[in-house]
C-alpha positions, -999 to +999 in steps of 0.1 A: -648-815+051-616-800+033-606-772+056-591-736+045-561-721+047-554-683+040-520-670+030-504-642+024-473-630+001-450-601+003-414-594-007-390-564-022-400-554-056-394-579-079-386-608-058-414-628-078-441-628-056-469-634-084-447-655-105-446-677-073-483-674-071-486-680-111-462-712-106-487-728-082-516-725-096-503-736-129-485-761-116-508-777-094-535-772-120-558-747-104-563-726-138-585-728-164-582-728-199-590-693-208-576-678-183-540-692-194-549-684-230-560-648-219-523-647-197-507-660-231-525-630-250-512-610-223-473-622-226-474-617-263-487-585-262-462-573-240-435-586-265-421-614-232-409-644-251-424-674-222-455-670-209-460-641-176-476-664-151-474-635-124-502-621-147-524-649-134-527-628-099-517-589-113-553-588-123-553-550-121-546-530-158-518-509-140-502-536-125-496-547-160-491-514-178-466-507-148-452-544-144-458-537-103-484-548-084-498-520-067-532-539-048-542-569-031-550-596-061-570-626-043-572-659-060-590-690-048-577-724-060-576-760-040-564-798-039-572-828-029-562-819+004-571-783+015-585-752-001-568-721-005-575-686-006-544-662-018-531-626-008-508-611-030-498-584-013-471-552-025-439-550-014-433-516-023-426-492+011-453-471-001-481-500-003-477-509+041-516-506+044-520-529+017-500-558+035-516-552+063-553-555+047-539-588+026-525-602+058-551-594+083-573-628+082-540-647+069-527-677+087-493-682+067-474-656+050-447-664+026-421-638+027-398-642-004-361-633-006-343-630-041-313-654-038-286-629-053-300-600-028-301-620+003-315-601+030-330-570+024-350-542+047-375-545+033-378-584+041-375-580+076-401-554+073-423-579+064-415-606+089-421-579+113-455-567+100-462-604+097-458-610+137-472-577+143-507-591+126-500-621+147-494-646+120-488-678+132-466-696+103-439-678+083-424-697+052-392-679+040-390-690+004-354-682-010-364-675-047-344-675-078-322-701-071-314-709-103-299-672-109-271-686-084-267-717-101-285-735-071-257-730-042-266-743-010-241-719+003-262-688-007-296-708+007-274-714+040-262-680+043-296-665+040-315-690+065-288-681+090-293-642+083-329-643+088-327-662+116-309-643+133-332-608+121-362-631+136-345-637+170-357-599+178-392-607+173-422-630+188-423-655+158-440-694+167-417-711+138-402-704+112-400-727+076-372-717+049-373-735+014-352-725-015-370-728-049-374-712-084-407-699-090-398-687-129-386-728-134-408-745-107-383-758-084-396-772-049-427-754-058-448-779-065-428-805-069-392-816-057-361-802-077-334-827-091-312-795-090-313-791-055-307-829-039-290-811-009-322-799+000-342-827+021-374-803+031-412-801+018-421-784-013-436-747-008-472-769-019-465-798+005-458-774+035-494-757+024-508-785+028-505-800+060-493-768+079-517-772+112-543-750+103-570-730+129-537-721+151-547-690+150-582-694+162-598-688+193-617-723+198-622-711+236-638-680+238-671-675+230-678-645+208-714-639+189-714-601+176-749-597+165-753-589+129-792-592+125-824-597+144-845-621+124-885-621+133-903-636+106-935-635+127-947-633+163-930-668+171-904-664+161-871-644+170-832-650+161-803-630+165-781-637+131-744-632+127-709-654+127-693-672+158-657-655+156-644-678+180-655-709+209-684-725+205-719-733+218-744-754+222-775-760+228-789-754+267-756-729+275-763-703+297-751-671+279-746-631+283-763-603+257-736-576+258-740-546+267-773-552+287-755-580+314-791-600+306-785-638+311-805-663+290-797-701+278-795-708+241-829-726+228-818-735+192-790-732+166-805-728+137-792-732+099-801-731+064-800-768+068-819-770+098-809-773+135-776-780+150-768-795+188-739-768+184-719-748+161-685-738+169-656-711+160-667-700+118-701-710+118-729-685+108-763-696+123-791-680+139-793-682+174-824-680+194-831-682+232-853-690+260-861-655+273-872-624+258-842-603+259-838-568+243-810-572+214-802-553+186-770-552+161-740-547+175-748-561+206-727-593+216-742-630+232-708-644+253-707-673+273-719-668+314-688-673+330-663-666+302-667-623+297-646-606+275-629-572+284-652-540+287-639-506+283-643-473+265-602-468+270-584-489+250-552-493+240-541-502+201-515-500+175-529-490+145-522-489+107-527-459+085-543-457+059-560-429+042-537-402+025-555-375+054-528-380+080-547-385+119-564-352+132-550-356+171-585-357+192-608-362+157-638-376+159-643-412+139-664-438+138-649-471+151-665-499+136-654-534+163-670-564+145-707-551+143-708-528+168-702-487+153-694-462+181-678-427+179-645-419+192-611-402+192-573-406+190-569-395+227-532-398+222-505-409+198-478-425+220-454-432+195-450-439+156-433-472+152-403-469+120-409-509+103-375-508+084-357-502+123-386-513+146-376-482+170-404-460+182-401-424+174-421-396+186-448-378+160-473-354+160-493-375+140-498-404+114-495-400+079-501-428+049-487-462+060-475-450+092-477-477+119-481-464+153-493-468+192-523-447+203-546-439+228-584-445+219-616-428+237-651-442+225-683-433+232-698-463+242-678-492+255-663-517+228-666-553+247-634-569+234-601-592+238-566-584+229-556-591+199-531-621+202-557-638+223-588-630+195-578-618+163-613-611+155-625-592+188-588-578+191-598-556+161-610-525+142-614-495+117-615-462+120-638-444+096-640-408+085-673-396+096-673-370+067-662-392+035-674-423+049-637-436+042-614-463+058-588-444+075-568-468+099-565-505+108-560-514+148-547-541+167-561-541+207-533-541+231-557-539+260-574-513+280-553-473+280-522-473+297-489-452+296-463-463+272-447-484+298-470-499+323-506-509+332-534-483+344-532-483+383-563-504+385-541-535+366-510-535+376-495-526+414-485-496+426-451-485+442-468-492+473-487-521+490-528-520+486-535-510+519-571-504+547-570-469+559-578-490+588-556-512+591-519-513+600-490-536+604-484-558+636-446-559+644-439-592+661-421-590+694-392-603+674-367-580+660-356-585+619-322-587+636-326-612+664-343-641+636-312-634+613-286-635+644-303-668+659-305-683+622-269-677+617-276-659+576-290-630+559-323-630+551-332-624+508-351-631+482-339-653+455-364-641+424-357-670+399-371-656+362-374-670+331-390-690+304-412-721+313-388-751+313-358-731+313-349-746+349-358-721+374-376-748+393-349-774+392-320-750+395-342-734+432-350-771+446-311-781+443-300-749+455-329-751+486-316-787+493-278-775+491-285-744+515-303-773+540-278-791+543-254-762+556-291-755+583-300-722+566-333-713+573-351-717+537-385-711+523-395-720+487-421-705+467-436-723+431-453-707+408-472-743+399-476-749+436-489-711+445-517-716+417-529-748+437-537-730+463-535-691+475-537-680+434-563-712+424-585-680+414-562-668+387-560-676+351-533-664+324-543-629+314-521-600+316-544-591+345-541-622+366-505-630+355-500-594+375-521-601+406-504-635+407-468-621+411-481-595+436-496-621+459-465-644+457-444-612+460-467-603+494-459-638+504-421-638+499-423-602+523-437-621+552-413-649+548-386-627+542-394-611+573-392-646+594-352-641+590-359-666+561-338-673+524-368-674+506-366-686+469-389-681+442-396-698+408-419-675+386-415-670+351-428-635+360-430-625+323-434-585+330-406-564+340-430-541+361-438-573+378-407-582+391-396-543+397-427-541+423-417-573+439-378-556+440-391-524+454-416-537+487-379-556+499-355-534+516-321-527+493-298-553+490-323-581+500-336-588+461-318-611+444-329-614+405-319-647+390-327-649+359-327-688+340-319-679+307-321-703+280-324-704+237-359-707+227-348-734+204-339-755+234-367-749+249-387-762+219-368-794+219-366-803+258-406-800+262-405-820+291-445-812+297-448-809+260-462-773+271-445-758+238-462-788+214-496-772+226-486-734+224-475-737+187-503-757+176-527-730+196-543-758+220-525-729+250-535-696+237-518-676+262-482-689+266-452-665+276-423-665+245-448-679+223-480-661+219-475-639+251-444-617+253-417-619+284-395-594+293-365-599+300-345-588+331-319-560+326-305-553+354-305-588+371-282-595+397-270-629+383-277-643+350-277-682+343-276-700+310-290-735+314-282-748+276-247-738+285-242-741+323-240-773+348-270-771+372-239-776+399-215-749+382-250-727+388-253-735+419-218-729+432-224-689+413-251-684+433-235-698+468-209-674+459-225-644+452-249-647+487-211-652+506-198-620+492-230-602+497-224-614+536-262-633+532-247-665+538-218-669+564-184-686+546-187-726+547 
């Protein structure tokens, strides 16, 4: 079956956006006769001396009248290879909610830059809103080259500007291709004015980007859109799997009753099916007789999504009545409608800067971080996990109007860190019955018969950035002088002690805390304990930091270019994150933090593991941890 992909376009005004659109289909013969004779009406009416092929997506009468696009115009068109379904999306400032509606179910947006503008605000506002929606592919198509006679100079100078703008955010990749959408260079097919250029054609990248990347093939998520009973024998609970799969004989959980039943049938216009996966609408019916109505949700047994009437979102605004701090709305979460309220606006996010500023409220295409009390609890994942559970709208109970578009963050928190039931507190979890057993031997007396202070090395950073390799050298270095040495892998603690965890924000937290626990008791041994973690959340390694007395924390953090990373691979752990096969992996599709106020900082794509190695020696001699070889 020829699979889909959804796009999305959006550039400054006048950047040729729907000429770009106009070029492909035309060129890759996706129009039909009357509608290029109804665009060549159009052209000569307007008094243009070639034929308009942006009028082929500015199917609006303004748009025309005003020569701006001012809505989303969706066209449908395919090839041999894949469909296609097309945004076209504003660029105007004014026309935010817009993007955001064209982008939401998008896979690939194509952000285009006029050649003789270069880099504008308005482009990086885009390549921000794209990552914000959680976009996995960005194409930066350089247009208008021919206006600069084709200079690769110009096309190198602007790849290398937007690079660096895209350095700031969480993008997967990145694809530039410089073209002429007015003359049809690299759009379709490859320019003879451009022989410097040795990269796909905008069509050819469309083609065979890896498509589904931003699918949840994992988790299984059934919202309940109808209850189908034809007669007595005969009951089925209708709706679209937004992401996993199923199959027959699976033990699954109706949402929000807890009731457990095992799927009896998949059932289709086309008859039955073993299983259905991520896409499919079918009609599912079960072995027991379980109360369900719309809205509710069927999950997988042993694979639950969040639960909470709290939640945590950035949202989009879009109606033209700014947000009534503590209103009442409906939220509509796929089919489930609940009341609720904008408990609290934490900050309004500027998308020309990307700084957060304060506000009292949200006014037309403001984006912005709030609070969000429901009446009922929403059953849900965050958003870059599941796109389609990560989601919602606010509706105006009195005009029945769309007023805002959200993005789940997770369940409420402060601006800065987890609720206290997430994350750990300033203090160790403790029994009001239980309390610490000193040994008989003094802190002092271990690090006087050892000969060395006792510390803990926190190695941070990205996975394959070294932390591991750089600790094990050092570990065998320290040794071989007979210091007293404990070492702590974050591979190695999931084995074992933290076997129970997985990769949510949740467990990623309670992981740290138990190896940080761990490190204590070592630490308190008269031990140089060393620990590799990426440890992705600042809040994470500050709790770690603050349970060790002052001075006895040591924050290494491994830095290393992301780029690097890409290349080394050596577990091929990056391959599998950008084609989505890992949906939770830190500095691709989960964010990491990284260290301020780190006590050393290392650079493995520019340092010697040795060089590293003799920093560190150094710094624990002349913080008197280690005594002077």
């Amino acid at each position: 079956m020829t699979d889909l992909l959804r796009f999305t376009t959006a550039g400054s005004v006048d950047d040729g956006k729907s000429t770009l659109i106009g070029r492909l289909l035309y060129d890759s013969k996706a129009i039909y006769e009357d509608q290029l004779e109804a665009v060549q009406r159009a052209s000569a009416l307007r008094g243009d001396d070639e034929v308009d092929l942006s009028l082929l997506t500015d199917g609006l009468r303004a748009e025309r009248e005003q020569k701006i696009t001012i809505d989303v115009a969706y066209r449908y068109f395919s090839t041999p290879q894949r469909k296609f379904i097309i945004a076209d999306t504003p660029g105007h400032i004014q026309y935010t909610r817009n993007m955001v509606t064209g982008a939401s179910t998008a896979e690939l947006a194509i952000i285009l830059i006029d050649a003789r503008k270069g880099v504008l605000t308005q482009s990086k506002r885009h390549g921000f809103l794209a990552t914000l929606l959680r976009i996995p592919h960005l194409v930066v198509a350089i247009n208008k080259m021919d206006l600069v006679d084709y200079d690769r100079g110009v096309y190198e100078r602007i790849t290398a500007d937007y690079a660096e703008f895209v350095r700031q955010l969480n993008v997967q990749g990145v694809t530039t291709i410089p073209l002429s959408a007015l003359r049809g260079d690299n759009v379709v097919d490859k320019s003879p004015h451009m022989p410097w250029y040795d990269g796909p054609t905008l069509l050819h990248h469309l083609e065979h980007v890896n498509v589904g990347a931003s699918q949840n093939v994992v988790d299984f998520r059934f919202p309940v859109q109808y209850v189908i009973r034809p007669n007595q024998d005969f009951r089925g609970f209708a709706g679209q799997i937004v992401s996993g799969r199923i199959a027959v004989g699976e033990e699954v959980v109706a949402l929000p009753s807890g009731l457990t039943s095992q799927i009896k049938e998949i059932v289709t216009a086309d008859g039955a099916l073993p299983s259905a996966e991520v896409g499919s609408a079918v009609t599912l019916t079960l072995a027991d007789e379980i109360d369900i109505s719309r809205g509710d949700m069927l999950v997988r047994a042993r694979n639950l999504p969040q639960k909470s009437n709290q939640l945590d979102a950035i949202i989009c605004w879009m109606s033209e009545e700014p947000l009534r701090p503590n209103g009442t709305y409906w939220v509509q979460h796929t089919t489930r409608l609940v009341k609720g309220l904008v408990s609290e606006l934490n900050y309004r996010i500027d998308v020309d800067t990307m700084h957060r500023e304060q506000a009292e409220t949200l006014n037309l295409n403001d984006i912005g971080r709030v609070q969000l009390t429901t009446t009922q609890p929403l059953f849900f994942d965050r958003y870059e996990l599941n796109r389609a559970t990560g989601c919602f709208i606010l509706i105006d109970p009195h005009t029945n109007t769309t007023v805002a578009a959200g993005m789940i963050r997770g369940q409420s928190r402060t601006v800065d860190e987890l609720t206290a039931d997430q994350r750990p507190t300033s203090a160790p979890r403790q029994s009001s019955n239980i309390v610490w057993e000193q040994t008989g031997i003094s802190h002092a007396e271990r690090e006087a018969r050892h000969g060395h202070g006792a510390a803990v090395l926190w190695f941070t950073g990205l996975s394959g950035s070294g932390k591991s390799t750089i600790a094990r050298k050092l570990e065998q270095t320290l040794f071989a002088r007979g210091i007293h040495t404990f070492f702590l892998d974050g591979d190695n603690l999931r084995h074992g002690l933290n076997g129970d965890l997985g990769f949510s924000e949740a467990d990623r937290v309670e992981n740290i805390r138990r190896a940080a626990e761990v490190a204590k008791l070592a630490y308190a041994h008269g031990q140089l304990v060393l620990c590799s973690f990426i440890s992705p959340f600042a809040a994470d390694r500050a709790f770690a930091r603050q349970i060790l007395p002052e001075g006895r924390f040591v924050e290494i953090y491994v830095k290393c270019d992301l780029e690097v990373l890409k290349r080394r691979d050596p577990k091929g752990l990056y391959a599998k994150a950008l084609s989505g096969e890992i949906p939770e992996f830190t500095g691709i599709s989960s964010p990491y933090e990284e260290p301020t106020t780190a006590e050393l900082v290392v650079e493995t794509d520019l340092e010697s593991v040795d060089d590293i190695i003799g920093r560190i020696l150094a710094y624990l001699t002349t913080h008197h941890l280690l005594p002077n070889p």
